[in-house]
C-alpha positions, 0 to 999 in steps of 0.5 A, spaced: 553 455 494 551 458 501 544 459 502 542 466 500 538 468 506 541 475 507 537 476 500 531 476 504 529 483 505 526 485 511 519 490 511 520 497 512 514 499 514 514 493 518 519 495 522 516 502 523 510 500 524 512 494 530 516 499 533 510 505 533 513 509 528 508 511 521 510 509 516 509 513 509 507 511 502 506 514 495 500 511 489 503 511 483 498 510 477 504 511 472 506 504 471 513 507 466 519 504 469 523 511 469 517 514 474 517 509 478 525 509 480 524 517 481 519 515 486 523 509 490 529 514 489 525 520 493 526 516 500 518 513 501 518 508 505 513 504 500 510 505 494 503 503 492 501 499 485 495 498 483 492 492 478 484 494 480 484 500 477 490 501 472 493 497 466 499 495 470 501 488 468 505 483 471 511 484 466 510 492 469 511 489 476 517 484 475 522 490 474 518 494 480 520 489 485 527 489 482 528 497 482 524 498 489 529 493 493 534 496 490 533 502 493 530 500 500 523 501 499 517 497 500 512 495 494 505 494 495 500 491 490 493 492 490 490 486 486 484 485 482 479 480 486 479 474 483 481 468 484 488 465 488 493 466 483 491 474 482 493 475 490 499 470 490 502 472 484 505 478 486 508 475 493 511 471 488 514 477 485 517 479 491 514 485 492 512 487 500 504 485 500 498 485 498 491 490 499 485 486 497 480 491 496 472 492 498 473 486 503 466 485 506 465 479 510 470 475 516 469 469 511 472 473 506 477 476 510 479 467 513 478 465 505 484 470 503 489 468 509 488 462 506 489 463 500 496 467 502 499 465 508 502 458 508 502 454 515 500 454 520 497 461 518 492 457 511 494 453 506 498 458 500 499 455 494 507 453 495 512 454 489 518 457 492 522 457 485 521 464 484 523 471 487 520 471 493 523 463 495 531 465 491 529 459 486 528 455 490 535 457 494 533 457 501 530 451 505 521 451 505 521 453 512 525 458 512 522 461 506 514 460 509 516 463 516 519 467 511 513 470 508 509 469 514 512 474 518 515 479 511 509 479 507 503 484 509 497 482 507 491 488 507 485 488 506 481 495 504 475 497 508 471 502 503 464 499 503 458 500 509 458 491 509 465 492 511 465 497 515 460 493 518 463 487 520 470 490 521 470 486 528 470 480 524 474 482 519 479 484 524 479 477 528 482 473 522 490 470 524 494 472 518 490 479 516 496 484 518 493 491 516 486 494 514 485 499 510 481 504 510 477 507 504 474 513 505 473 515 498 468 508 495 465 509 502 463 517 501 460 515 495 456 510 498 453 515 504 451 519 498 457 524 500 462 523 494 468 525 495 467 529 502 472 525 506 472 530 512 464 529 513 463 526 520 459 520 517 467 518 515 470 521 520 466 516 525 467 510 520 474 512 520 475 513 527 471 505 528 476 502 523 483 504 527 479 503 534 478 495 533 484 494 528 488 496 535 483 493 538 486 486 534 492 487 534 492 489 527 495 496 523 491 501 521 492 504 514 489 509 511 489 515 505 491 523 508 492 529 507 497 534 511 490 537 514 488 531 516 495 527 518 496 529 526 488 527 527 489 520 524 496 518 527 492 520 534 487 515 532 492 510 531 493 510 523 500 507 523 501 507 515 498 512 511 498 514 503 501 521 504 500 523 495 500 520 488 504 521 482 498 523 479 498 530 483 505 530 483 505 530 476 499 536 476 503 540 481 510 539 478 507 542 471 503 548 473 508 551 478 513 550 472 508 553 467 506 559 472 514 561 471 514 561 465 509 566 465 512 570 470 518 571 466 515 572 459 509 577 463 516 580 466 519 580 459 513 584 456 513 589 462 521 590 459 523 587 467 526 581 470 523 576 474 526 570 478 526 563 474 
């Protein structure tokens, strides 16, 4: 049988990035099968799960995998923290990356590289039977040079502990992206949700400088307002919605017709659906 290494799917949003581009993403919350392939289909280059805060679980994200490669797209889970497994599992799965969140020391930074990078980055658990490996299909170098170079592995800045030790943090070998959170930190400066304050434009200002500074990549969550100004500093991943708002604004705009037209109805008029 020939090797299946044409299988192996390239990072699209490492590409991008590697070649000085922004790469986009949407959250998704809703972990039903049907609006995730809407979301792969609609053309993101990648699409971000989460296990920290929803009830996605691991039976949602065989068929998650699946359906993003399919499509082209790449899928990023964000892990529960706990032990190895939960971080190594979805590299398993074949999904793109992982994103730990609330990373707050160097040391964490090198013990998750460890645990999710195999030689001579750390010392990852090696199976190589599942998706990632093809079944055990290709050869064991192959497959680690493989996931070293093709598997992201991000860790979330969102607390003042990692926003305070983000120049170790960034000089741990096999951490290939920082995220940062500005929603977790804006409640730590006792500003809640208030992400344009300047305490977190400074923060956020601080994560890209020394992420470049690294030779790492800088990610965050935006907004169209705030888009131009984090690509300037250097964000070359950026989280630009959520199906959650798609979903709110999808529904209003189609209610807001449908009161246009009942309202032009009772006026004895017309109106544009």
């Amino acid at each position: 049988m020939e090797k299946p290494y044409k299988y192996l799917k390239k990072s699209v949003i490492l590409e991008k990035m590697r070649s000085g581009q922004v790469a986009n993403c949407l959250k998704l919350n809703v972990s039903n099968q049907a609006a995730f392939e809407i979301a792969a289909m609609s053309g993101i280059d990648s699409m971000w799960v989460c296990r920290e805060h929803t009830a996605n679980d691991w039976n949602n994200l065989e068929p998650q995998s699946a359906v993003a490669k399919l499509y082209g797209c790449d899928l990023i889970v964000r892990v529960e923290k706990g032990s190895y497994s939960d971080m190594v599992k979805p590299l398993e799965l074949d999904t793109t990356g992982i994103m730990i969140p609330h990373v707050r020391s160097g040391q964490e930074a090198m013990d998750i590289a460890r645990s999710t990078r195999f030689y001579p980055l750390g010392e990852r658990a090696w199976d190589g039977g599942n998706a990632d490996g093809k079944y055990c299909a290709i050869d064991t170098q192959r497959y680690m040079e493989y996931s070293n170079s093709e598997k992201l592995v991000i860790v979330q800045i969102e607390n003042p502990d990692g926003l305070a030790a983000i120049e170790d943090i960034c000089s741990v070998d096999g951490i290939d992206m920082v995220f940062f959170g500005p929603g977790d930190l804006s409640q730590s400066y006792g500003i809640p949700g208030q992400i344009t304050h300047p305490r977190i434009a400074e923060a956020r200002r601080i994560v890209a400088e020394c992420a470049q500074r690294h030779g790492k990549f800088a990610g965050t969550v935006t907004t169209p307002e705030l888009l131009p100004q984090v690509i300037a500093e250097g964000y070359r991943f950026v989280n630009i919605g959520a199906d959650v708002h798609a979903l709110h604004q999808s529904y209003a705009a189609e209610l807001e017709r449908f009161a246009s037209v009942m309202n032009a109805t009772a006026r004895g008029g017309t109106a544009a659906v």
